[in-house]
LOTI-189183 format. One record per residue (C-alpha): x, y, z; residue number from 1. Coordinates in pm, whole numbers, padded with zeros to 5 digits, always signed. Layout:
residues N
[[X,Y,Z],NUM]
...
***
This chain:
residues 481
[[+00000,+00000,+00000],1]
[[+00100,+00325,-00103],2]
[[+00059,+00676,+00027],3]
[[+00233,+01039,-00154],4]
[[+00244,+01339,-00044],5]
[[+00373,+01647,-00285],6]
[[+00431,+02030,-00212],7]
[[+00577,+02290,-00441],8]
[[+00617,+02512,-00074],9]
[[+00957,+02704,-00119],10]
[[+01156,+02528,-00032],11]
[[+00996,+02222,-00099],12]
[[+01254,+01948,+00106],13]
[[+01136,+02168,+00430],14]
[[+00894,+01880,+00405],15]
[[+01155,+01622,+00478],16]
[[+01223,+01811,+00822],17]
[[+00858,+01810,+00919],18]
[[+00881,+01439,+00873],19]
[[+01210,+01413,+01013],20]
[[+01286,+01200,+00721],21]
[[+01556,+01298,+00530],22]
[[+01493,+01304,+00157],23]
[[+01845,+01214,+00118],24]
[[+01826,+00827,+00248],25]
[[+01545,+00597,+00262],26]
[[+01407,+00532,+00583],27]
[[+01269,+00199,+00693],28]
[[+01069,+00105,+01034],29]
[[+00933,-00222,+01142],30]
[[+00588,-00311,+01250],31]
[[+00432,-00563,+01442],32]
[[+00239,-00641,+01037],33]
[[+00488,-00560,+00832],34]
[[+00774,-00297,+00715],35]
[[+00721,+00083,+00619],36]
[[+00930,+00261,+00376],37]
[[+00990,+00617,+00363],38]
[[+01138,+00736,+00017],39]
[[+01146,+01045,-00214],40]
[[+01100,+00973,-00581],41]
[[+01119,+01323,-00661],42]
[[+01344,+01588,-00402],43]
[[+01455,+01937,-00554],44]
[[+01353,+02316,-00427],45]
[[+01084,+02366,-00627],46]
[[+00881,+02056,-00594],47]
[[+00953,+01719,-00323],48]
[[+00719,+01410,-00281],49]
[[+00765,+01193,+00017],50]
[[+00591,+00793,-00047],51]
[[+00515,+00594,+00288],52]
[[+00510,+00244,+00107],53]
[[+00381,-00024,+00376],54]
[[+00495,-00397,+00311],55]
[[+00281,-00636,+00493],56]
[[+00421,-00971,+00606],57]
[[+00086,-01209,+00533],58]
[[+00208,-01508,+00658],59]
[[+00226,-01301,+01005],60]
[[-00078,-01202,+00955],61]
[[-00217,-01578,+00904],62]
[[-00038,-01679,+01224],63]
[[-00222,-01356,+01453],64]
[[-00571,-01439,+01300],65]
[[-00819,-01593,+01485],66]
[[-01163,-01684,+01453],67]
[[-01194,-01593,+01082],68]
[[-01582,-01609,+00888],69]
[[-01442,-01879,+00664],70]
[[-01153,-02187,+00668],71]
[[-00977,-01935,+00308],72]
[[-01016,-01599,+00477],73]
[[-00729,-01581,+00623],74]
[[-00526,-01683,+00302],75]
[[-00806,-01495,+00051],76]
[[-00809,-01125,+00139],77]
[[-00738,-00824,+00079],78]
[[-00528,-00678,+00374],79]
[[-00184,-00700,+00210],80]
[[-00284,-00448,-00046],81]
[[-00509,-00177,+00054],82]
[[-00512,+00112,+00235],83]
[[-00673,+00011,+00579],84]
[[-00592,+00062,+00924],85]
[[-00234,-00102,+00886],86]
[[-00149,+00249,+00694],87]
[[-00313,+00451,+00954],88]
[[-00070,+00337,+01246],89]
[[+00221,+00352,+01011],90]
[[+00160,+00730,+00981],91]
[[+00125,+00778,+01361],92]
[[+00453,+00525,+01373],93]
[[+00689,+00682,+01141],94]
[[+00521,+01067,+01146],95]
[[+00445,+01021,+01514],96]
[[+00681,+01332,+01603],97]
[[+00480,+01564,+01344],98]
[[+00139,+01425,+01480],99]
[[+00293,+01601,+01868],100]
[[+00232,+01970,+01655],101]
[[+00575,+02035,+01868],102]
[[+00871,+02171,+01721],103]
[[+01200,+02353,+01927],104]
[[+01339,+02453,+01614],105]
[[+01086,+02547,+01390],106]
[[+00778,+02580,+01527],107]
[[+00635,+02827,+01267],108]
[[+00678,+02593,+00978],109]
[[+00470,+02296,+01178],110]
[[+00200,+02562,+01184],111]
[[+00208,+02706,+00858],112]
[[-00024,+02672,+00581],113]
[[+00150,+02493,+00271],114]
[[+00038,+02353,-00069],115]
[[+00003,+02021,-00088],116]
[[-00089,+01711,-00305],117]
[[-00164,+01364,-00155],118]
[[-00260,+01029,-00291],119]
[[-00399,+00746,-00172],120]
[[-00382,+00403,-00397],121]
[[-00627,+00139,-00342],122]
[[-00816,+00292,-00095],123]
[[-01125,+00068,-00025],124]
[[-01482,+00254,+00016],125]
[[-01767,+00006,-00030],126]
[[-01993,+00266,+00005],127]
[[-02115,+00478,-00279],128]
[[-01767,+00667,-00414],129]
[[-01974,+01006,-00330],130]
[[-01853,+00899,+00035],131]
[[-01524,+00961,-00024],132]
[[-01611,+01339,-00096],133]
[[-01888,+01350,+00189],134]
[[-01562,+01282,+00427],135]
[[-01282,+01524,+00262],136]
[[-01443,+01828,+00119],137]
[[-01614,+01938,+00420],138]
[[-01283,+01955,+00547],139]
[[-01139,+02236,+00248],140]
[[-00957,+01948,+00004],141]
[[-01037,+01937,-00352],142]
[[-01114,+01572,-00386],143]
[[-01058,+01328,-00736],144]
[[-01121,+00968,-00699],145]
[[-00998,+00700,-00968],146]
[[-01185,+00388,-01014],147]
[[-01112,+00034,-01123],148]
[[-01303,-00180,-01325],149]
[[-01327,-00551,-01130],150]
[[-01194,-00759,-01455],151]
[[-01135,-00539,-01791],152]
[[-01210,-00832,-01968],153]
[[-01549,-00873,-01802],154]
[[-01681,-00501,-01805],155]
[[-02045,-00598,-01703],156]
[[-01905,-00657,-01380],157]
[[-01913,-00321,-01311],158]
[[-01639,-00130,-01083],159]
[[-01462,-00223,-00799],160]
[[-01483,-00062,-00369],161]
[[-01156,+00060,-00442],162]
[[-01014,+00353,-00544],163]
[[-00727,+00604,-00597],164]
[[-00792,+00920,-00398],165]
[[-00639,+01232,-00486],166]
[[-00636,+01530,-00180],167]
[[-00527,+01864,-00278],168]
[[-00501,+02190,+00014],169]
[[-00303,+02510,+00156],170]
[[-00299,+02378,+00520],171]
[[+00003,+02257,+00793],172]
[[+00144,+01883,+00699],173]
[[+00010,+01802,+01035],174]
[[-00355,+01856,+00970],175]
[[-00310,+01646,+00624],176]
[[-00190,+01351,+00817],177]
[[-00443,+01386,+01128],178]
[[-00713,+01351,+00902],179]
[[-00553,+01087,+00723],180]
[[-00509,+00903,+01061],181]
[[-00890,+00899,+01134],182]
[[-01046,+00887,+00811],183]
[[-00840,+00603,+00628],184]
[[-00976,+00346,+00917],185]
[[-01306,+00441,+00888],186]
[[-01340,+00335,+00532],187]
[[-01184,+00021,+00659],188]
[[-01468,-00222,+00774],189]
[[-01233,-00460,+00933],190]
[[-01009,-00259,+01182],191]
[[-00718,-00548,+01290],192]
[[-00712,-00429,+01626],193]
[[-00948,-00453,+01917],194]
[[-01157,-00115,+01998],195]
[[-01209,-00037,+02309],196]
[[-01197,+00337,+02587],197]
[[-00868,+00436,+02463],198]
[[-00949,+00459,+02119],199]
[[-01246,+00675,+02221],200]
[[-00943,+00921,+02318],201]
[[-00808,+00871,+01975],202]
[[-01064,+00997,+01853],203]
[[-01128,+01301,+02070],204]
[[-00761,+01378,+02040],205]
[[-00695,+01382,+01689],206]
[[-01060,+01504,+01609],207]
[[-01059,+01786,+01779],208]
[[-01083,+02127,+01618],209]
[[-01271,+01975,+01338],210]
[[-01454,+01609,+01428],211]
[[-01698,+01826,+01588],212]
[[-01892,+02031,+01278],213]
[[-01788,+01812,+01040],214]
[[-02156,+01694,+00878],215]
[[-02090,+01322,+00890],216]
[[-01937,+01323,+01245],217]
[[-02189,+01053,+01336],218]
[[-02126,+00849,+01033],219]
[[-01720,+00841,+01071],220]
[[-01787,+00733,+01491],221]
[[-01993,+00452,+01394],222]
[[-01765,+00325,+01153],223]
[[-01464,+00433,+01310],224]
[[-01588,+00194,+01626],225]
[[-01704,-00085,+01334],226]
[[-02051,-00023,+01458],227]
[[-02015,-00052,+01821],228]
[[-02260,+00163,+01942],229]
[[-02175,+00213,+02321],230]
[[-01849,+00317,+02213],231]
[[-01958,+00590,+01948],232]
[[-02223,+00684,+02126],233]
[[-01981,+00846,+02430],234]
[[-01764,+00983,+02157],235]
[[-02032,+01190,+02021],236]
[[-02185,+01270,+02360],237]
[[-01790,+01371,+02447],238]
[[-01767,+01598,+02136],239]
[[-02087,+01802,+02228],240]
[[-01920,+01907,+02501],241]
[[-01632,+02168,+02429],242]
[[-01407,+02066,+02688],243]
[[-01047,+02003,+02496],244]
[[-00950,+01653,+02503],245]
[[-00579,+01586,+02469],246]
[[-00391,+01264,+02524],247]
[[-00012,+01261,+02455],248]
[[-00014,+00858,+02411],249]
[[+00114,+00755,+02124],250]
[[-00069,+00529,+01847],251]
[[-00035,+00143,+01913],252]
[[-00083,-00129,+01656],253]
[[-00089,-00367,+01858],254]
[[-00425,-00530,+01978],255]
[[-00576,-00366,+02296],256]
[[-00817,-00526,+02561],257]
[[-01118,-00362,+02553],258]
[[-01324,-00324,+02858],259]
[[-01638,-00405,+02849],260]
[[-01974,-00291,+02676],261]
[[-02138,-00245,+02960],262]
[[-01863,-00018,+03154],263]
[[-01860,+00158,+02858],264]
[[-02267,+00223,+02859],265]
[[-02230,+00320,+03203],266]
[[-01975,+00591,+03121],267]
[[-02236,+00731,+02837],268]
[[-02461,+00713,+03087],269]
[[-02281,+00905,+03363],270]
[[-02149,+01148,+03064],271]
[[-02586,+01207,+02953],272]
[[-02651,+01355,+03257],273]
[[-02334,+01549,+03319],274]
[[-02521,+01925,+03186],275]
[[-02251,+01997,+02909],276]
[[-02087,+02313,+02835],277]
[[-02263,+02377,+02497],278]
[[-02619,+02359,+02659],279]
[[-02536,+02602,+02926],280]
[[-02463,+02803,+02678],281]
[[-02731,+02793,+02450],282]
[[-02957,+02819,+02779],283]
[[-02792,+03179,+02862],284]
[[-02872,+03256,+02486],285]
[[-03247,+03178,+02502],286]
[[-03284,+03358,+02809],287]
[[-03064,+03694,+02704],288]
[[-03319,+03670,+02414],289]
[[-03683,+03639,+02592],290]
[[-03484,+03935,+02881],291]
[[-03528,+04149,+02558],292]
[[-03873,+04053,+02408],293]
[[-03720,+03888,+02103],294]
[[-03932,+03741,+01863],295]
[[-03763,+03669,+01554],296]
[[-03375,+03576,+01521],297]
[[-03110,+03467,+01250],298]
[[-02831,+03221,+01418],299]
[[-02479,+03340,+01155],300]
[[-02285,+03042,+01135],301]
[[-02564,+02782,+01269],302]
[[-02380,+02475,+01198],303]
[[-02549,+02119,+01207],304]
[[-02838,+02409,+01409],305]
[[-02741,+02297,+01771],306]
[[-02935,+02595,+01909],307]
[[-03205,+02588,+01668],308]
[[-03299,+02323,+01794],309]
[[-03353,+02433,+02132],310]
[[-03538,+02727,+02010],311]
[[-03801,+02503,+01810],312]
[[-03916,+02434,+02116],313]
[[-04000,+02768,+02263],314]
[[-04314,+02889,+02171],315]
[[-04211,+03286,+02264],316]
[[-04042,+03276,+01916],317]
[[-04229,+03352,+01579],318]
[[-03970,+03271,+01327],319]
[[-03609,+03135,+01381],320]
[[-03383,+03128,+01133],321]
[[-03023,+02958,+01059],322]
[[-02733,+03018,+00800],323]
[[-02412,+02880,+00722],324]
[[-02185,+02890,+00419],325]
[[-02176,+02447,+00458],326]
[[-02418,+02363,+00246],327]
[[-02349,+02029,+00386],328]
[[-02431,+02154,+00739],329]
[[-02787,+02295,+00641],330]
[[-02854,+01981,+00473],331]
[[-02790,+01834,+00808],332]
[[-03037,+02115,+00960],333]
[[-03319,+02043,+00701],334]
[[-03299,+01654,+00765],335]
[[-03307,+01711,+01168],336]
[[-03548,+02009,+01246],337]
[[-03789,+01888,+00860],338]
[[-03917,+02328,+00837],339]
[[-04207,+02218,+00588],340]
[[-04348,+01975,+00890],341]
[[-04395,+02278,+01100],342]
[[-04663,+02181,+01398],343]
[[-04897,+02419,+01559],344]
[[-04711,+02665,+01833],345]
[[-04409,+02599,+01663],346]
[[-04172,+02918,+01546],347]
[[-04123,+02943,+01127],348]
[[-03806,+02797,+01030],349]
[[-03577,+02942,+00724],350]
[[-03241,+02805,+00650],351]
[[-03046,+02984,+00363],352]
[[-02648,+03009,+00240],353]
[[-02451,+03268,+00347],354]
[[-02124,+03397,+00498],355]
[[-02073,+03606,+00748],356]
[[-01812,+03811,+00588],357]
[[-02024,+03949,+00321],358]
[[-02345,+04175,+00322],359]
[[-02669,+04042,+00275],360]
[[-03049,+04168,+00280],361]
[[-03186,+03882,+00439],362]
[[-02959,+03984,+00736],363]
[[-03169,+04254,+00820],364]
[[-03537,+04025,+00875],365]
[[-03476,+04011,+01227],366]
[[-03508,+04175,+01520],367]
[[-03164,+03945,+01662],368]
[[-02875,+03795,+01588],369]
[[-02680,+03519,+01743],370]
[[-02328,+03439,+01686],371]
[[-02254,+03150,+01898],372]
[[-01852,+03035,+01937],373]
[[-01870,+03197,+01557],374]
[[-01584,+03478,+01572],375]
[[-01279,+03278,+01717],376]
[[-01324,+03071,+01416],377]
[[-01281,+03399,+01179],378]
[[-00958,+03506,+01052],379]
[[-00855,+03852,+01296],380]
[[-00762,+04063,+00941],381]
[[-01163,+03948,+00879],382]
[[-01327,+04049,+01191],383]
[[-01373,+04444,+01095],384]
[[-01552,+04269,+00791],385]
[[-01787,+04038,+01034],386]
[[-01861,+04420,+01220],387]
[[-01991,+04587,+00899],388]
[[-02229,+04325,+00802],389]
[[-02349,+04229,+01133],390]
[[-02387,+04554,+01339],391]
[[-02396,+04845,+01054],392]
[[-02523,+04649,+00757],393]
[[-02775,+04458,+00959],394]
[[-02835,+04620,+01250],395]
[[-03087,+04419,+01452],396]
[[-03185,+04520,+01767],397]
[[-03026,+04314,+02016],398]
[[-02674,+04105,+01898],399]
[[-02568,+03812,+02127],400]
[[-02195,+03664,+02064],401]
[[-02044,+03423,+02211],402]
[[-01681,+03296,+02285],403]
[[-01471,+03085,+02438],404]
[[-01283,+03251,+02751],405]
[[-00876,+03141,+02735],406]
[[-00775,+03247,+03061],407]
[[-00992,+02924,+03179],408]
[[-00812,+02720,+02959],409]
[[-00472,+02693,+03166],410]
[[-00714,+02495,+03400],411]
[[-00754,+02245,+03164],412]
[[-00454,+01968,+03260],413]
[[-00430,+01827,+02918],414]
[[-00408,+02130,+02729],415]
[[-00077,+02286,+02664],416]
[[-00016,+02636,+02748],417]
[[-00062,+02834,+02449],418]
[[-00306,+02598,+02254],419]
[[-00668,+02675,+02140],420]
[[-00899,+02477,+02240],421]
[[-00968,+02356,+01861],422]
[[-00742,+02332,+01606],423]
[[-00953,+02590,+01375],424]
[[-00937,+02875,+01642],425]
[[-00785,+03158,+01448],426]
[[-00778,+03326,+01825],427]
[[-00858,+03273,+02170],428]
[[-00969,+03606,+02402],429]
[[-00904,+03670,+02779],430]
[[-01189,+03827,+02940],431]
[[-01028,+04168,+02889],432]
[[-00971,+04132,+02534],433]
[[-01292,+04043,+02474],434]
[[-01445,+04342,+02645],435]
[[-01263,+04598,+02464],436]
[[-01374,+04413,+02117],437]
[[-01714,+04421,+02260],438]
[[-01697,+04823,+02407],439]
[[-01546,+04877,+02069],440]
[[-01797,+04750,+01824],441]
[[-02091,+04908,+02054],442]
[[-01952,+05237,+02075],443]
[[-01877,+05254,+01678],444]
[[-02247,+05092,+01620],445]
[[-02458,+05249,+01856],446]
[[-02537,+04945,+02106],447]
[[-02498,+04920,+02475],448]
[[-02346,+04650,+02574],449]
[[-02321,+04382,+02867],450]
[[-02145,+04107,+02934],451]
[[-02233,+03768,+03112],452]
[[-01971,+03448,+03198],453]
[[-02126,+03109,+03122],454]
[[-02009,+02790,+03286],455]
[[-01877,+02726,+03621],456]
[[-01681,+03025,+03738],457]
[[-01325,+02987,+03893],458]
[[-01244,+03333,+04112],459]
[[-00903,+03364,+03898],460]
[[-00943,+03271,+03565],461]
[[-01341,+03311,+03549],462]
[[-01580,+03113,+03338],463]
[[-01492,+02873,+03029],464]
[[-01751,+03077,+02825],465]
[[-01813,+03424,+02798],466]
[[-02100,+03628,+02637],467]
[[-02145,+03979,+02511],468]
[[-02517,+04121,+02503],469]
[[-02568,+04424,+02236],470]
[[-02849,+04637,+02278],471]
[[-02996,+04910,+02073],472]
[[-03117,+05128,+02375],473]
[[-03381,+05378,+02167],474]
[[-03536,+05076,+01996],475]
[[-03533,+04864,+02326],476]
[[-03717,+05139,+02519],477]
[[-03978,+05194,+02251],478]
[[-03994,+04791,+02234],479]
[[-04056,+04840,+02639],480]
[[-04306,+05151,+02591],481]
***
């Protein structure tokens, strides 16, 4: 099996340091299933491409399975050849250092954004090919995938489940092979090692910043436990809740013991009624919203429509609204709230397309807007941009942003100091910071503003939430009158 990775980045054999694989030798590693190769076929300034070529030993294989469907399996398969979950703990093995996001030399360079080209051969996906673009685009690649016909001499047979798949983004090496890492094994129906609690921590670890909004989160837990429901079911409850989850352990191929279903439906269990971060939150929202007599509101950046959901239950709201520039999140919205099966009481749903960044009528429909852990996902050069549409383009009458509060986050043991919470934070703002943002956009826009912690509080470091109420005061007091 055969993974490349290209970049033209200047210059391009920087990508042999980020590996710490020098594109001068060939580098070889043994596994407990095999060997894995690291080579450059190509290695100049302008342009480098580093293969990870995994051999796998199938007579070792032969001699560690057990219990197979059928006498042949174990001799007739396909897991010398594919791209399964044998390549996904090579790349932990040999990039493991990368996958750490540390560097004492160079740390800018792990961080920065640079062009690159991967390719994936034989990459199975028994599921309709679509799936293969379902789990990459959401995530910024441009995605090609290269089919094979079963026999050439036999075309009625149709294709084959596997594929070539072709990634191409501007983003840090790291991120390429983190998604790599999670999304190669869930295409892979027959995981060779047992599942059990510490691959839930997998998971959170190397899903965070992303795993979370990505439209088919539920999709890559259930395959990513082969089905087992108890365990994706706590992953998914564990990703609701925005509490960083960070485990330095490295990858092991090796099989694990897994603990039992039941301990593990307990934990759900004890994890359901724990009152997560995200529905405090959304709770403070709801209520800053009726404190103000609000009636109709558009949520910018909705999502998969977390708190539109909440508010289709509330019968003090006419019409709700959600937008997003995912198309694949509405979709998600449309399937899980269904607008045209509105029942009686119920507020008037609208979903439409849109981003934040750029001015748009139907902004302006409502008497609120919400931006809810929105703006520390926005690039700080595009924030002034976010102001104009929102609060002078816009202008509702009452504005309620969210965001996370990163003083709290040095009480969080397994987060490092000096890293966001998610991966996709652009920023992170202490209390202060946020207030003079807050002072500053009300002042230039004509609001009054307040602001409110949500969370538990700690007396140094405060809440791990904070909000920011905005408040038209003429139009609130002739709202009042």
């Amino acid at each position: 099996m055969l993974l490349t990775i290209t970049t033209t980045h200047s210059p391009a054999t920087d990508i042999g340091y980020l590996l710490h694989k020098s594109p001068d030798n060939l580098h070889s590693k043994k596994l407990p299933f095999g060997q894995a190769h690291v080579f450059y076929p190509e290695a100049t300034k302008e342009k480098c491409t580093a293969a990870l070529l995994l051999d796998i030993d199938p007579i070792g294989l032969v001699r560690k399975n057990r219990g197979t469907a059928f006498p042949l399996e174990q001799y007739v398969n396909d897991r010398p050849y594919v791209a399964s979950s044998f390549m996904s703990v090579a790349i932990n093995r040999v990039f493991g250092t990368l996958l750490s996001g540390t560097s004492k030399h160079r740390q800018e360079l792990v961080d920065q954004d640079i062009p690159l080209k991967t390719k994936i051969y034989a990459l199975p996906c028994r599921a309709n090919k679509s799936f293969l673009k379902d789990l990459f685009e959401p995530l910024g690649y441009d995605v090609e995938t290269e089919s094979y016909a079963l026999d050439r001499k036999f075309p009625e047979w149709g294709d084959s489940s596997y594929f070539t798949l072709t990634l191409e983004k501007s983003c840090p090496l790291r991120e390429l092979l983190i998604h790599l890492y999670v999304l190669i094994p869930v295409l892979d129906n027959k995981k060779h090692y047992f599942i059990g609690d510490d691959e839930v921590e997998k998971l959170l670890q190397y899903g965070e910043g992303w795993l979370q909004d990505h439209p088919q989160k539920e999709k890559i837990a259930n395959r990513y436990f082969r089905n087992l429901r108890s365990f994706s079911r706590i992953a998914l409850d564990r990703l609701a809740d925005d509490s960083p989850v960070i485990d330095d352990d490295e990858e092991s191929g090796d099989p694990v013991k897994a603990d039992s279903q039941e301990e593990a439906l307990e934990d759900s269990i004890k994890t359901e009624k724990k009152v997560s971060l995200h529905i405090q939150r959304h709770k403070a929202v709801i209520h800053a919203l009726k404190e103000h007599n609000i009636t109709t509101l558009l949520d910018l950046g909705c999502g998969e429509g977390k708190l539109l959901r909440f508010l289709k239950n509330e019968k003090s709201f006419s019409k709700i609204a959600g937008c997003d520039v995912s198309i694949k999140s509405l979709e998600i919205v449309l399937e899980r709230l269904k607008p045209d099966e509105q029942r009686r009481g119920e507020p008037e749903i609208e979903l439409f397309q849109s981003a934040l960044t750029y001015r748009d009528k139907r902004f302006s429909d409502y008497e609120a807007a919400t931006l809810v852990e929105v703006i520390e996902h926005i690039d700080v050069s595009r924030l002034s941009a976010l102001e104009r549409v929102v609060f002078e383009a816009a202008n509702p009458r009452v504005v309620i942003v969210t965001t996370p509060n990163s003083e709290y986050n040095t009480l969080f043991e397994t987060l490092s100091a000096g890293q966001f919470r998610h991966t996709d934070h652009r920023f992170e703002w202490t209390r202060l910071e946020f207030k003079d943002w807050a002072n500053r956009v009300a002042k230039s826009n004509g609001y009054e503003v307040s602001f409110h912690p949500i969370g538990d509080e700690d007396k140094k470091y405060g809440a791990p939430s904070q909000m920011a109420v905005f408040v038209k005061p003429d139009i609130e007091e002739k709202k009042a009158g």
